[in-house]
C-alpha positions in Angstrom: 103.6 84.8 156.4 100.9 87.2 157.1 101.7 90.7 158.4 99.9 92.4 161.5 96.7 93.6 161.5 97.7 96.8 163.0 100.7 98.5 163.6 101.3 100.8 167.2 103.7 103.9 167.4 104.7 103.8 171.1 105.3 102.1 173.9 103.7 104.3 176.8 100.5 104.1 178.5 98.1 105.1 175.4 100.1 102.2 173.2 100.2 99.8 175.8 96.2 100.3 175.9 95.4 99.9 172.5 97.8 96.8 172.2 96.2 95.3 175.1 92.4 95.8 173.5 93.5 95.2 170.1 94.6 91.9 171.2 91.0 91.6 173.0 89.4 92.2 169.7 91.4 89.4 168.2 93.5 91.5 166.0 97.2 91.5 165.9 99.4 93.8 166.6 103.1 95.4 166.7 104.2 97.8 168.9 106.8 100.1 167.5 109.3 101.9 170.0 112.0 104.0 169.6 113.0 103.8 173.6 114.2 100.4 174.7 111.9 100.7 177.7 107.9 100.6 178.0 106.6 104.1 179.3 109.9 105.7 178.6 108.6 109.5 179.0 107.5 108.6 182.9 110.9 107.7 183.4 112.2 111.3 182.9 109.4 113.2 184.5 111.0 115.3 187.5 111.2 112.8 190.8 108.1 114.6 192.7 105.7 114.1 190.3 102.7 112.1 191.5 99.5 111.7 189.0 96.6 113.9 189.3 94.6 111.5 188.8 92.9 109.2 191.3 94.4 105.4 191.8 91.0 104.3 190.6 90.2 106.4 188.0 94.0 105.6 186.8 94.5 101.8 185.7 94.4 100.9 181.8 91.9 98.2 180.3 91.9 95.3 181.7 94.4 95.8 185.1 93.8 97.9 188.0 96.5 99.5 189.6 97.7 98.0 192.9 95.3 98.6 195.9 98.8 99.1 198.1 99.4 102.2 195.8 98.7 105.5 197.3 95.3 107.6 196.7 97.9 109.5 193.8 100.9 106.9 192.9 103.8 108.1 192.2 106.0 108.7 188.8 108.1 105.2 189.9 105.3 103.5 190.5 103.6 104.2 187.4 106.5 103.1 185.4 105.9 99.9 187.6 102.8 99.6 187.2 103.5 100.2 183.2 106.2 97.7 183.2 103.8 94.8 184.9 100.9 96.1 182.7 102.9 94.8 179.6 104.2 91.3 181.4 100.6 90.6 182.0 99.0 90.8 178.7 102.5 89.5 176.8 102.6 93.2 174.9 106.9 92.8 173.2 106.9 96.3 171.6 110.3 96.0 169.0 112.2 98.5 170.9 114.9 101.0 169.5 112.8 101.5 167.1 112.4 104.6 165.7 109.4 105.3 163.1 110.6 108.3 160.5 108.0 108.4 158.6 104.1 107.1 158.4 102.4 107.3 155.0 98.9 105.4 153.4 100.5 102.7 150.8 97.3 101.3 149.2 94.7 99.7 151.5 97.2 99.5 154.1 99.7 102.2 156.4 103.8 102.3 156.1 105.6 102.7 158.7 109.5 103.4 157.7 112.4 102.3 160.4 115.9 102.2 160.2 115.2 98.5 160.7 112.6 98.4 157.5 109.6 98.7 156.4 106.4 97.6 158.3 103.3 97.5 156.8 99.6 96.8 158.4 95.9 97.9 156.9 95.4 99.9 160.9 97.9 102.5 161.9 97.4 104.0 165.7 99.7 106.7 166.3 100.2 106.4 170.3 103.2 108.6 170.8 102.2 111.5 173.6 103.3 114.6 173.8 106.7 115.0 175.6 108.9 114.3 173.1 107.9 118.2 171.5 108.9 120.4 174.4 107.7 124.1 173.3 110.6 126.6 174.4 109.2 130.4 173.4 111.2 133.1 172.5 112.2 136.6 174.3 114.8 139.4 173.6 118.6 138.8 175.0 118.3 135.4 175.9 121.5 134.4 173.8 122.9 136.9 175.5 121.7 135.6 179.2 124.6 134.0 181.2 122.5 132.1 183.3 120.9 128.4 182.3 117.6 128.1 181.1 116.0 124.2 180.2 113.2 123.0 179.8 110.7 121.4 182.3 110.9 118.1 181.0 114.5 118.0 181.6 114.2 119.1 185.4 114.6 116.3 187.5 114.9 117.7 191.0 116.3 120.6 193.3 120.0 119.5 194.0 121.7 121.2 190.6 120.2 124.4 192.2 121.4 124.9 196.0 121.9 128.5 196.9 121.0 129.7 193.5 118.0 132.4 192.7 115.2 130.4 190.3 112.5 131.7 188.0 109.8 129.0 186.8 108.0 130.2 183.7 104.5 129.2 183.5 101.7 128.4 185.7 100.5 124.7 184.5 100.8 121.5 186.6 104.6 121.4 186.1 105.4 124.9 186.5 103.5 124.7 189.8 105.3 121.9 191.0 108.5 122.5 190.2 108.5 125.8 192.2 107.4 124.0 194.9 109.9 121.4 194.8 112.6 124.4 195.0 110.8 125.9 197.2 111.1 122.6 199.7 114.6 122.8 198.9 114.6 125.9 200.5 115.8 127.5 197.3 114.8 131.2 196.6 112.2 130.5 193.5 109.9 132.9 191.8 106.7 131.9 189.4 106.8 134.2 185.8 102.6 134.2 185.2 101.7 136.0 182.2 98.0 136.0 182.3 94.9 135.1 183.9 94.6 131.6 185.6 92.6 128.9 187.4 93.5 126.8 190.3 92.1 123.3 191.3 92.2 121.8 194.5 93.0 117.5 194.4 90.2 117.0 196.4 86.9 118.4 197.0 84.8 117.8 200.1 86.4 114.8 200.3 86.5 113.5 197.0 89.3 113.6 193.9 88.6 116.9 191.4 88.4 114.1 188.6 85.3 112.1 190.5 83.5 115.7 190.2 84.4 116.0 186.2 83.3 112.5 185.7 80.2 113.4 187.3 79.1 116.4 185.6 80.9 115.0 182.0 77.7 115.3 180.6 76.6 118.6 181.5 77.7 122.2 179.4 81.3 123.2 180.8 80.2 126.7 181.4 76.9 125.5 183.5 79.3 123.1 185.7 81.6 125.9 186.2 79.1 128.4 187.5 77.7 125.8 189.5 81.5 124.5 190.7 82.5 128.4 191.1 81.4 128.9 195.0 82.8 125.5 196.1 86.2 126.0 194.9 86.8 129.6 195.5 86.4 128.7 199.2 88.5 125.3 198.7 91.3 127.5 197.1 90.9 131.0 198.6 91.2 134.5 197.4 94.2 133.8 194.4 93.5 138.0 193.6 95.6 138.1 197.0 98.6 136.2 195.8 99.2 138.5 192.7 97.4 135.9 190.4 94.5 136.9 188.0 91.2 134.3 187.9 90.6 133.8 184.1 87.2 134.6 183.3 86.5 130.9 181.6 86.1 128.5 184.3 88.5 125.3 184.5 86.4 123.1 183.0 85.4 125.4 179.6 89.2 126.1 179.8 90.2 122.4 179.3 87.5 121.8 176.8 87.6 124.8 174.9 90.9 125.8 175.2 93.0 122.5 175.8 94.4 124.2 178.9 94.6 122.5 182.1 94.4 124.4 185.7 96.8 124.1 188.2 96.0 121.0 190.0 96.9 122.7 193.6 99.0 120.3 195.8 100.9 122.8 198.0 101.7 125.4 195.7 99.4 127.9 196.6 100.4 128.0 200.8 103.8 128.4 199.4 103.0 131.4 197.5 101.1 132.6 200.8 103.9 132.1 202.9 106.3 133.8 200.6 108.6 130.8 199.9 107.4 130.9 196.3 107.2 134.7 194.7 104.7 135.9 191.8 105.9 137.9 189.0 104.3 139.1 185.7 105.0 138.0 182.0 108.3 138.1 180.6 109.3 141.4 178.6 113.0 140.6 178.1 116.3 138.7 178.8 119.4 140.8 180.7 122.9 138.9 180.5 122.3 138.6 184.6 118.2 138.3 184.7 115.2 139.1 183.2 112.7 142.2 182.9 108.9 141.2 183.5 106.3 143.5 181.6 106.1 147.0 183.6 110.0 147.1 183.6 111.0 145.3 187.0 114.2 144.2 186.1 115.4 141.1 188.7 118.6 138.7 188.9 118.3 134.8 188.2 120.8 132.4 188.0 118.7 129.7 186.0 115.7 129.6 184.8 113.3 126.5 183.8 110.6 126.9 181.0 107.2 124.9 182.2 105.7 126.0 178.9 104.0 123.0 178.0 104.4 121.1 174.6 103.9 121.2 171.4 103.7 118.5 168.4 103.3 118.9 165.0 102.5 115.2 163.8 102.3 116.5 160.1 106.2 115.9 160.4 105.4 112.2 161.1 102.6 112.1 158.8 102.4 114.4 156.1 100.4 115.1 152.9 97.4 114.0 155.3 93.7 116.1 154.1 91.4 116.7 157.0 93.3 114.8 159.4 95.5 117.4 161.2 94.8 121.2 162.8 96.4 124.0 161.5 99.0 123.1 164.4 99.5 119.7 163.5 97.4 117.9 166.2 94.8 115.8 165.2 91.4 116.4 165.2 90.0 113.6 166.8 91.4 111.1 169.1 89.9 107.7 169.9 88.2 107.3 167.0 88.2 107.2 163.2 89.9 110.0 160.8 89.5 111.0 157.9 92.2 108.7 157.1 91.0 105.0 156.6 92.3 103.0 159.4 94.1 105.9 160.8 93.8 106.5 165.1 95.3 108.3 167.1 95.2 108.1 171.3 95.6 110.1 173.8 96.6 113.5 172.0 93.9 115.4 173.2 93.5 117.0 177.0 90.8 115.5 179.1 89.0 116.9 181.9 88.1 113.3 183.2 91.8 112.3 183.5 94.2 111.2 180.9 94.8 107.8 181.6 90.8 107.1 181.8 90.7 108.4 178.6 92.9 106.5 177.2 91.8 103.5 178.2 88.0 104.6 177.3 90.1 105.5 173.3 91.8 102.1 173.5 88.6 100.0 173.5 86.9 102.3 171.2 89.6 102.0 168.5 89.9 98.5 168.9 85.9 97.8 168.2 86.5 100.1 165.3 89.4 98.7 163.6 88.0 95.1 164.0 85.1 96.4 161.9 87.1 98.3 159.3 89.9 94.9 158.9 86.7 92.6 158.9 85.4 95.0 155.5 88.7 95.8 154.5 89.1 91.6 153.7 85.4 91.4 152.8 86.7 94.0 149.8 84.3 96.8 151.4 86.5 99.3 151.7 89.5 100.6 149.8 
């Protein structure tokens, strides 16, 4: 019996896309997933969480998402709309399936599993990022008596009812989660160590991402100085609140950088109203607190890192030339590698919005691997 034409590690949104337009392009494919759910990381995002990205601007290849969703759906009703996404086009990933280890095996990739061996000549590495929560380092924090978790293991306000809170970090999540505590009524401080940008959702009456799309084309720093008016007087003076405006603008930030602003959706008139407080980077960890750069020693009961993620896929796939960063993320996404019939999706940030990126990677590696199979059998390519 012939084996797949391509094998797909994950079952979230960025696998469930390229399974969808592999399909399209007539090839056929696997889905590998070590969760025994589609869109498994969705289902343990914290309960407020809401996409930053437009309904619209939102839906994978092939299936919009539901025109009774709100403007920004929810985390549930992503994982519905995930969960229909795969009844629709048929996609059975082989769940509980955990892939150890990747590696080239003549002209075709290896993927190991405690189930077996799978083998295919197109290997598209769709796994996200949560799974590599980054947790940094300070003085005394074995010492601290308090908790500290990650974000990604923060689910919502009621474990922390009458207790003092520091959130670390200033992204998306960081800025959300204080405000969840802070709607809690919880007594919640924001640890910012340096300078920052903030984004309103909508501007002048249309989503931030309809305004990235549009200028997509244009140099990041040119769109920023032409952006820079509009939002300062969408977002206000954030020199007031204790904050520091980076000197890139959001756009080179994302680009550049791989940093995403704060996406502002009430975090910011919390700060102003004192319900969430500002502090500085941390220096160190006290058994009953921590000390923020300039000495200002405070009490916390528990503190929750949003410090973002960080993968190293050479663990996955090692002894791999020219195909991963000195950090282990790989240098392009959506297209080919250095690696024959190597893709990855959705690994890199996007300014235009994740999931539309992911669906624009999907089709693109799906064209491309129905060229490379169609040589590969032709004996063109090795």
């Amino acid at each position: 019996m012939q084996g797949p034409d391509a094998i797909i590690v994950g079952a979230g949104p960025a696998g469930l896309a390229c399974a969808m337009t592999m399909r399209k392009a007539g090839l056929a494919a696997v889905v590998l997933e070590k969760a025994d759910t589609v869109g498994s990381a969705w289902r343990r995002h914290y309960d407020r969480l809401h996409l930053h990205s437009d309904r619209r601007h939102s839906g994978l290849p092939g299936m919009a998402m539901p025109e009774s969703y709100p403007a920004y759906p929810s985390r549930a009703q992503m994982v519905d709309y995930l969960e229909a996404y795969a009844a629709r086009f048929d996609i059975r990933p082989a769940f509980n399936t955990t892939v150890s280890n990747i590696r080239r095996d003549g002209a075709h990739w290896r993927a190991e599993t405690a189930q077996g061996r799978v083998s295919a000549p197109v290997m598209v590495v769709a796994t996200g990022i949560a799974d590599a929560p980054y947790r940094p380092a300070w003085p005394g924090m074995d010492n601290y008596r308090g908790s500290i978790i990650h974000s990604s293991f923060y689910r919502n306000a009621s474990p922390y009812a009458g207790k003092r809170m520091l959130v670390v970090g200033f992204g998306n999540s960081g800025g959300e989660i204080a405000l969840d505590l802070a709607h809690a009524g919880i007594d919640v401080a924001l640890a910012v160590r340096g300078p920052v940008q903030v984004l309103p959702r909508n501007l002048l009456g249309f989503p931030i991402l309809s305004w990235a799309i549009l200028y997509r084309r244009l140099p990041a720093r040119l769109v920023d100085i032409i952006n820079a008016p509009l939002l300062r007087l969408a977002t206000g003076s954030i020199e007031k609140l204790g904050l520091q405006r980076a000197a890139k603008g959001p756009l080179q930030m994302v680009r550049e950088d791989g940093r995403v602003p704060l996406i502002d959706v009430g975090t910011l008139a919390r700060i102003r109203d004192g319900s969430i407080g500002i502090r500085g980077g941390i220096d160190r960890f006290t058994p009953d607190g921590v000390v923020f750069a300039g000495a200002r020693e405070e009490r916390f009961d528990a503190v929750i890192l949003a410090t973002g993620f960080r993968p190293d896929l050479r663990r996955l796939i090692p002894d791999m030339d020219g195909v991963f960063d000195a950090h282990g993320m790989p240098r392009v996404t959506g297209q080919a590698t250095a690696a024959p019939g190597l893709y990855f999706c959705g690994h890199i940030t996007s300014a235009t919005g994740q999931l539309r990126e992911i669906g624009i990677e999907a089709q693109r590696i799906a064209e491309d691997a129905k060229r490379y199979v169609a040589k590969l059998r032709q004996g063109g390519v090795g």
